[in-house]
C-alpha positions in Angstrom: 213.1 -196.3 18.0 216.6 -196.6 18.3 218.3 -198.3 21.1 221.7 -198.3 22.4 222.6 -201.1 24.8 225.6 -200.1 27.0 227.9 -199.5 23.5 231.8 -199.4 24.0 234.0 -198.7 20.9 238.5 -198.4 20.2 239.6 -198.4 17.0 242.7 -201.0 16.8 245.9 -200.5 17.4 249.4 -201.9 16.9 251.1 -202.3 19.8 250.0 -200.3 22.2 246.1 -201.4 24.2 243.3 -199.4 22.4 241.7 -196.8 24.1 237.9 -196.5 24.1 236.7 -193.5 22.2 232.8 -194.5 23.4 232.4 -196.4 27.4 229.2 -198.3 28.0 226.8 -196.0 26.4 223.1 -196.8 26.2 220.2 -194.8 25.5 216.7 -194.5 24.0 216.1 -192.7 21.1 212.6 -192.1 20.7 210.2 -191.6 17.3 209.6 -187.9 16.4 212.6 -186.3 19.4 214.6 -183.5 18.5 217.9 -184.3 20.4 221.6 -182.2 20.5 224.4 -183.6 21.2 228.1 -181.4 22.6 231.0 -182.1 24.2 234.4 -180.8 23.6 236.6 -182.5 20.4 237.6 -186.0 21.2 234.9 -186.6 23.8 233.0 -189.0 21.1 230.0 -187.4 20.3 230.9 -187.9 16.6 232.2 -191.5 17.0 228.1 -192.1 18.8 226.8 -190.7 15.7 228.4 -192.7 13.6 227.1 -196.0 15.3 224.0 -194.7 15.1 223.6 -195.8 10.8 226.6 -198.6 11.4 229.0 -196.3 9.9 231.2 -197.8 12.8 230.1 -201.0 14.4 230.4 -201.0 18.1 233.3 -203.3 20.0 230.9 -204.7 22.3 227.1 -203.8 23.1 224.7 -203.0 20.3 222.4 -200.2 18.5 219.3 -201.5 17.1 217.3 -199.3 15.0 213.5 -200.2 14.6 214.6 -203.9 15.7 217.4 -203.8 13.3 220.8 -204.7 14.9 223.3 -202.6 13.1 226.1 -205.4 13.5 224.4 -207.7 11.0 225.8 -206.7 7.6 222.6 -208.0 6.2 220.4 -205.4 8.0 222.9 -202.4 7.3 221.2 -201.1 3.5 218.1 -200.7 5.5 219.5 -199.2 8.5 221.5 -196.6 6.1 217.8 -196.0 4.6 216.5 -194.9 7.7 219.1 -193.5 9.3 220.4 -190.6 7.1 223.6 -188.5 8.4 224.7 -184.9 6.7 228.4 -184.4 7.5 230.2 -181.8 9.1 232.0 -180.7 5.2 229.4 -181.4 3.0 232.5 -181.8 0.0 232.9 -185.3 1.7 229.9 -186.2 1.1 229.0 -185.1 -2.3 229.9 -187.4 -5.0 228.0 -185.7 -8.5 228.6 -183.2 -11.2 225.2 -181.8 -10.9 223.1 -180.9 -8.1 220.2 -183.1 -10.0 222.0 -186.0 -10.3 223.1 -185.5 -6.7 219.7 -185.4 -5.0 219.3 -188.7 -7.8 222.4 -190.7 -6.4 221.2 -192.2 -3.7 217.6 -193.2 -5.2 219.1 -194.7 -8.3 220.9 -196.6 -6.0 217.8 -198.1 -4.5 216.3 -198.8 -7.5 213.5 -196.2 -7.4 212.1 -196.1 -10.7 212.5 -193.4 -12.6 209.2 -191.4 -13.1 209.0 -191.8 -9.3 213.0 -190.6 -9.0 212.2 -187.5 -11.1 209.3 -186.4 -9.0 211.4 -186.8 -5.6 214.3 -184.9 -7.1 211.8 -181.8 -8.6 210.9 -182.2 -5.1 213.6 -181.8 -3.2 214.9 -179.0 -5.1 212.1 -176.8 -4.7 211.9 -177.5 -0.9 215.8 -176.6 -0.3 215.5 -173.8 -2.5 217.9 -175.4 -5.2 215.6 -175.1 -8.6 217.9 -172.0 -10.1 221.0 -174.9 -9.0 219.3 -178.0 -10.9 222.1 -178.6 -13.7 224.8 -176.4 -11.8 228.5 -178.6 -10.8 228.1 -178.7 -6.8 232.3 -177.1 -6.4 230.3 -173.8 -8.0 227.8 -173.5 -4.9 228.5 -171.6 -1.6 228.9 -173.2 1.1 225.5 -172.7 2.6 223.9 -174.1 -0.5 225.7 -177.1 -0.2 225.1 -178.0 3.0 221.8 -177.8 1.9 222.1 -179.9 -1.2 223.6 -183.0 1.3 220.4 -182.2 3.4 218.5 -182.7 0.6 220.0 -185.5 -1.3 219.8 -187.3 2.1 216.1 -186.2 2.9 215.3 -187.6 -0.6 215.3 -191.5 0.2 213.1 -190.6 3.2 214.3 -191.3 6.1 212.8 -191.7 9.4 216.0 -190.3 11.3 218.3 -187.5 10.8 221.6 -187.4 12.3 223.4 -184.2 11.5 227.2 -184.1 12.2 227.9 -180.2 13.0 226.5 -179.3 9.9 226.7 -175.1 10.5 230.6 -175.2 11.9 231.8 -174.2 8.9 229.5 -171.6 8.0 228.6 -167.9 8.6 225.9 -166.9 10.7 223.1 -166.2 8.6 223.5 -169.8 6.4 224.1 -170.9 10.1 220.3 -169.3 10.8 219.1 -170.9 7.7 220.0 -174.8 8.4 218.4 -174.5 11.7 215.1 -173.2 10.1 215.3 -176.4 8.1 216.6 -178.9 10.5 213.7 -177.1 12.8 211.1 -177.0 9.9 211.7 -180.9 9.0 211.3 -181.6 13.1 208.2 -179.7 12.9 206.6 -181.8 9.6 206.4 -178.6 7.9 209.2 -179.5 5.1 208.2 -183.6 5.4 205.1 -185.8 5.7 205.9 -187.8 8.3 207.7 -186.8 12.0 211.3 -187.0 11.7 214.0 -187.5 14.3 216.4 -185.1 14.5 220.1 -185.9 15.9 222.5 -182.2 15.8 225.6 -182.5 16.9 226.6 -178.6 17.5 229.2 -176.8 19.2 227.2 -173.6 19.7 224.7 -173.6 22.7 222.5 -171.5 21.6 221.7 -174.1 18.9 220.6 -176.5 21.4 217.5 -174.1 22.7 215.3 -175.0 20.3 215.7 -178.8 21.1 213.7 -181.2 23.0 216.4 -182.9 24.5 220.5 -182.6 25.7 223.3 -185.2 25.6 226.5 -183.7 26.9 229.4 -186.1 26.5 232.7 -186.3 28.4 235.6 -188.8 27.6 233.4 -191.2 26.0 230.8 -191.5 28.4 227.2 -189.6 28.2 227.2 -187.6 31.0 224.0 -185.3 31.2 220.6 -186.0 29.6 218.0 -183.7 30.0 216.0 -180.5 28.2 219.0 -178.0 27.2 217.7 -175.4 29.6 217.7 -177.5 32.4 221.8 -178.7 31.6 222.5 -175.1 30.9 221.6 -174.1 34.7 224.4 -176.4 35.7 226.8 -174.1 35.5 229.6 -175.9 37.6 229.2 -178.8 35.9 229.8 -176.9 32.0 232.9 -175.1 33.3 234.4 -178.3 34.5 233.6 -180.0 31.0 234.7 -176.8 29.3 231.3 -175.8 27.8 229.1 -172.9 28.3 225.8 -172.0 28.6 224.0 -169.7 25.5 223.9 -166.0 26.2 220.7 -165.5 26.9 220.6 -168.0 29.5 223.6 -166.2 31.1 222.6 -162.8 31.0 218.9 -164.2 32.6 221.7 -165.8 35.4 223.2 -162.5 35.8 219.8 -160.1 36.3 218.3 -162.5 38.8 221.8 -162.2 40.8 221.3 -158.7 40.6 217.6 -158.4 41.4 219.1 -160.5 44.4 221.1 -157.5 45.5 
């Protein structure tokens, strides 16, 4: 589990007070959810995410993950293990000059050995649909097929929770479809052996839908917590935090007003 104890968080600043980005957050995050997080740009969502592996260490409060308290420096190797997080631009994330030794990076790193390494990577490949890629440069792959080599150079050191920083903003619809089959498929054990938790940050609504649970944040503060379709009825509340509902759930809104009538 992870747990967030009533987190605040303001970069410094010279001068001037800092302003907190995150305000006395806490939350549950339970083995095996599927949760989505929006709000509109600067209302933190991404800052959260980042204490989440202790990427960003909060100013006051705490995040523990499986009893690991992210603000001891000793603990934060394993809470990196477990916590894996696929960026919004997977160029800033992507370090290697072949997809292989990509998917490798991290595991050399912790020290798997290699007959062990090799089998993960052959792997990975073949469950991302990467094989054809193996010794290709990662700058020669679409942008699709990156997004799904950082998936799967992250999936590789197994970890037990997936937070995954808009990872289909910058992409066209159908490699859009095609990271929400595998974000879905890795949720549903079909692409991994044990449950994973899955974290997606999104900006699109209808990306939500398949999700167990909501988080709707506003100027720092988690505001709504619920199942998406149950958010997506409040229709006041959206407007006033500039969001909207997914289609379908509108044009549903719209026939039973007209049945109404």
């Amino acid at each position: 589990m992870i747990t967030v104890e009533h987190i605040s968080f303001a970069y410094p600043s010279h001068g001037d007070s800092p302003r907190n980005i995150l305000t006395d957050v806490s939350i549950d995050i339970r083995p095996g959810e599927s949760i989505a997080i929006m709000g509109h740009n600067g209302s933190g969502k991404t800052t959260f995410a980042r204490c989440l592996n202790g990427l960003l260490i909060p100013s006051s409060g705490a995040v523990v993950v499986d009893e690991l308290d992210t603000a001891e420096q000793k603990n934060l190797v394993d809470v990196r293990r477990r916590v894996g997080m696929v960026f919004q631009n997977p160029d800033n994330q992507i370090v290697s000059t072949t997809v292989e030794r990509e998917i490798a990076f991290g595991l050399e790193n912790l020290g798997i050995p290699y007959e062990q390494m090799h089998a993960i990577v052959d792997e990975m490949l073949e469950k991302f649909n990467l094989l054809r890629y193996r010794l290709h440069p990662p700058h020669y792959l679409s942008g699709g097929e990156k997004q799904r080599l950082a998936l799967a150079a992250v999936m590789a050191m197994k970890p037990r929770y997936l937070v995954l920083d808009e990872p289909t903003s910058l992409l066209d619809p159908i490699n859009r479809k095609e990271i929400l089959n595998i974000v879905k498929a890795l949720h549903d054990q079909t692409m991994s052996a044990e449950p994973i938790t899955t974290i997606l940050i999104t900006q699109f609504p209808e990306e939500a839908l398949f999700i167990d649970r909501l988080l709707i944040f506003n100027q720092g503060q988690l505001i709504m917590d619920d199942d998406p379709r149950t958010v997506f009825q409040s229709s006041e509340a959206l407007d006033h935090l500039g969001l909207e509902p997914p289609v379908t759930i509108k044009v549903h809104k719209m026939l039973d007003e007209c049945i109404k009538y």
